[in-house]
N, C-alpha and C positions, 0 to 999 in steps of 0.2 A: 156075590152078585156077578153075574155073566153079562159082559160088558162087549156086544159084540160090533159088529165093524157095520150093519146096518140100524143097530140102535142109534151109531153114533152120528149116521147121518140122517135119521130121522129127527134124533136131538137138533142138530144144525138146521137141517130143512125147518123146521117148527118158527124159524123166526123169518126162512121168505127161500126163495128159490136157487139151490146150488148154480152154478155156473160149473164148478170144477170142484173136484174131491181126490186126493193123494196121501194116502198111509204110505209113509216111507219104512221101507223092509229093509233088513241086514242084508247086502248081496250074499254072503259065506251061508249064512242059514235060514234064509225066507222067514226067518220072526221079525214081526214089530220092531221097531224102535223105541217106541211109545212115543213117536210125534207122527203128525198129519195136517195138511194144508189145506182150505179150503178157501175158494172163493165165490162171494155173491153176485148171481145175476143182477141185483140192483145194488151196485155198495153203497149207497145211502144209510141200508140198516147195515154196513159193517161192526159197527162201533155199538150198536144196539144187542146187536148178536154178541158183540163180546164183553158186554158187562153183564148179559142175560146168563152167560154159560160160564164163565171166570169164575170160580172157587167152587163151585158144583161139587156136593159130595159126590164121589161113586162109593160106595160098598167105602173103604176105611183110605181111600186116594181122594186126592182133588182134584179134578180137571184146570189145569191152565189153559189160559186163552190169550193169544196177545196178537196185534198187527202184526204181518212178516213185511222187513223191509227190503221186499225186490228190488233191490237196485233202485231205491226213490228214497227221500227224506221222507217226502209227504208220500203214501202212496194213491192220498186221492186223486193228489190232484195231477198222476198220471193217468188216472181212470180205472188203478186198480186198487179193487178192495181184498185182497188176499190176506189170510187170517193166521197163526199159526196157532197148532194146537196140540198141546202135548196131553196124551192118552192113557194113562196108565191102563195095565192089564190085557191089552189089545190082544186077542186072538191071531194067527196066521190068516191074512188078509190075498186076494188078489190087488196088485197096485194099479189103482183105478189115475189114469195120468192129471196132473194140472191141465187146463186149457190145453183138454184133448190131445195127449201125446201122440195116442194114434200109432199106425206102424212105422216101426226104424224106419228115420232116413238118414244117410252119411250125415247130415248135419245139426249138431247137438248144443241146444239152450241152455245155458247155465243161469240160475236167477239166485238170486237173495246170497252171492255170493262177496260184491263190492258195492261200492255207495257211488256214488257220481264227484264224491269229494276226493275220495282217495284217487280218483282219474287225471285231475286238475294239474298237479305237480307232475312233470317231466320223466323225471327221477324214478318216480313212485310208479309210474303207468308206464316204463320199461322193464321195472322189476315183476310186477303184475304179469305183463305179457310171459315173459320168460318161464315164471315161475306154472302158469296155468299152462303152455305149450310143455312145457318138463314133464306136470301129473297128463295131462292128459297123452303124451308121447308115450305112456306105460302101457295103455290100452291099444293102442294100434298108431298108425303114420296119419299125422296130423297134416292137413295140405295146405288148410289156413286158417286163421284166429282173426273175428272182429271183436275189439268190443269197441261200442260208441263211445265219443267221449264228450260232456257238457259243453255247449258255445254260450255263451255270456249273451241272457236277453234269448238265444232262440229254445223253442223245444227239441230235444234231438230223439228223432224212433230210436229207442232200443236202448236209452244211452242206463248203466248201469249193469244192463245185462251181459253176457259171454255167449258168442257164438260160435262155436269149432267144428271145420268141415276135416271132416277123415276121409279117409282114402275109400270105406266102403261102409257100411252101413251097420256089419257085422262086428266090426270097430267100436263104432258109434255107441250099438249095444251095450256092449262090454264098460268101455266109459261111464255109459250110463247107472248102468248098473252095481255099479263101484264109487260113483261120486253122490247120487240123489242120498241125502241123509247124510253125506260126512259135512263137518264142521270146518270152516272156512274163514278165518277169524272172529273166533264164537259166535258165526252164524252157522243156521244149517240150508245147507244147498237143495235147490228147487230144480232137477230138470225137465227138460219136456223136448221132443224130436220138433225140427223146424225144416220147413217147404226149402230144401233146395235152389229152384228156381226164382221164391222170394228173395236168399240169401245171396246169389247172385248179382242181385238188381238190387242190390241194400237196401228192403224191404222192411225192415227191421219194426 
């Protein structure tokens, strides 16, 4: 069975309206990974969609389905429904971005890479910082790293997520393109390019 990259979003579409769809690709050889992320315009049927699609034969695979945790315990109740979705057999795909990647900008989203827990401790959210300014320092000149971090009782925009502004855009790329699909403590990382001028104004 030929299992191709728009069957697998008509699959998904079939239970309500995409928001966002991402095959994560090998940067070294544009194959599949055999995972993809998908999020619903209305996440209400998240959790519907993923008991609807969860053990699905393909041909002699099973499709898995699970919540991804961007950066949230709950992801609803940041107001995301993002799904994760592992694919067997995937064809070589165009990588269609999460919540519209859109064209490089110097500054790059990193998701479903830390929890809002692991931010808490002092300790822990210095070595964080270091260690993500380290990998992403490989790709080009990092100029600066946010990530939000939880306040007790408030919401915080963005908290969970990684935002790294490079020196130029070309950079950005590169990063990007070498981190979307690596594995982050046995998660797998979500990126997507982020408005400059929001990042600035900690728009987050």
């Amino acid at each position: 069975m030929l299992f191709t990259l728009p069957k697998v979003k008509e699959l998904l579409s079939s239970f309500g309206k995409l928001r966002a769809f991402n095959l994560v690709k090998d940067s070294a050889t544009g194959l599949s990974k055999g995972y993809a992320f998908c999020e619903y315009a209305d996440i209400s049927i998240t959790d519907h969609a993923i008991a609807g699609l969860n053990g699905m034969q393909l041909g002699d695979k099973k499709l898995i389905v699970q919540r991804a945790s961007i950066g949230a315990k709950n992801a609803t109740a940041t107001g995301m429904g993002a799904v994760a979705i592992q694919v067997p057999g995937l064809p070589i795909g165009a990588l269609i971005g999460i919540g519209g990647s859109g064209p490089p900008t110097e500054v790059l989203c990193l998701m479903n890479m830390i929890t809002p827990d692991e931010l808490k401790d002092e300790d822990e959210y210095e070595d964080i910082v270091e260690d993500i300014k380290e990998e992403c320092g490989k790709y080009g000149t990092v100029r600066s790293l946010e990530i939000p971090r939880p306040i007790e009782g408030v919401e915080v925009p963005g908290c969970g997520k990684v935002f790294v502004e490079f020196n130029s855009s070309s950079d950005s790329q590169k990063a990007q393109q070498a981190l979307a699909g690596r594995r982050f403590s046995n998660r797998v990382v979500v990126t997507s390019y982020f408005d400059p001028d929001k990042y600035h104004r900690r728009e987050f």
